[in-house]
N, C-alpha and C positions, 0 to 999 in steps of 0.2 A: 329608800325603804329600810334601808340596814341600821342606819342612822334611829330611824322611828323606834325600830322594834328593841335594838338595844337600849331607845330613853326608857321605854317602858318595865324593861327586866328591869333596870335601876330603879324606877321607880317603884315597883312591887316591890324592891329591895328597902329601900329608902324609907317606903311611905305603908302605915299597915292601910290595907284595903278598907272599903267603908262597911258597916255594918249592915249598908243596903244590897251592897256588892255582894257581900259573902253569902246575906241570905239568899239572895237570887242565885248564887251559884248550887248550893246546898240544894236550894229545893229543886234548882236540874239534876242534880246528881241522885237524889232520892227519887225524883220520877225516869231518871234513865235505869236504878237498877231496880224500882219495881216492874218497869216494861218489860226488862231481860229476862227478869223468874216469871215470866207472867204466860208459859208457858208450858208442858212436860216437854220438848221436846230441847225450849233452851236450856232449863232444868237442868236435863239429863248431862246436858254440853259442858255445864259451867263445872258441876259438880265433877262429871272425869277431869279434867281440866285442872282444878284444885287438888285433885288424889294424884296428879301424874306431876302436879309442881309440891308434890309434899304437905298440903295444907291443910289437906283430909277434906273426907265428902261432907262433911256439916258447917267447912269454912262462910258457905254464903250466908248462915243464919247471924253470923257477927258481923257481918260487913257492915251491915244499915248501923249497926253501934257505934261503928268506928267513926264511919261518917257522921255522924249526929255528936259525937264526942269532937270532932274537930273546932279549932278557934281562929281567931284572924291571926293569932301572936304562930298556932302552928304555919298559916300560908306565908308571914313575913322568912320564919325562920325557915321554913323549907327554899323556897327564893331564894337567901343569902348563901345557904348548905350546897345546893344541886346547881345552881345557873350562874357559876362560876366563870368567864371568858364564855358563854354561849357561841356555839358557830351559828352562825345563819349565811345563808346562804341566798344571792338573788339573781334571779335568769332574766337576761334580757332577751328576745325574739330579733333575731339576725335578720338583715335585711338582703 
């Protein structure tokens, strides 16, 4: 399993994602953060949340920008930057 997962960091390294890929991740990502504001109560949550990490309370209104401003060249370069020697980790059930 350890084997799999580090082909695949490499390869998200190695190889930019497809353009089917990324939009299918996009459009989860844009309906996970419409579901979250899709309420006053998580509203309320995300917005202190953003004022107690510095970000200020109208941080959520840019966020959808940020995300829609994303490219496949930022997922290859984030890959390369952050998932340097990844640890991973795999349990086996003792017998």
């Amino acid at each position: 399993v350890k084997q799999i997962i580090l082909a695949q960091v490499k390869d998200i390294q190695d190889n930019p994602v497809s353009q089917k890929e990324f939009d299918e991740a996009i459009t989860q990502m844009e309906y996970y953060y419409s579901d979250k504001h899709s309420t006053l109560d998580a509203l309320s949550v995300i917005t202190a949340t953003y004022e107690i990490y510095g970000f200020g309370l109208k941080n959520y209104k840019t966020e959808l920008e940020k995300l829609k401003g994303l490219t496949i060249q930022d997922v290859q370069e984030t890959a390369i930057k952050y998932l340097q020697n990844p640890q991973v980790f795999t349990f086996q059930k003792s017998n």
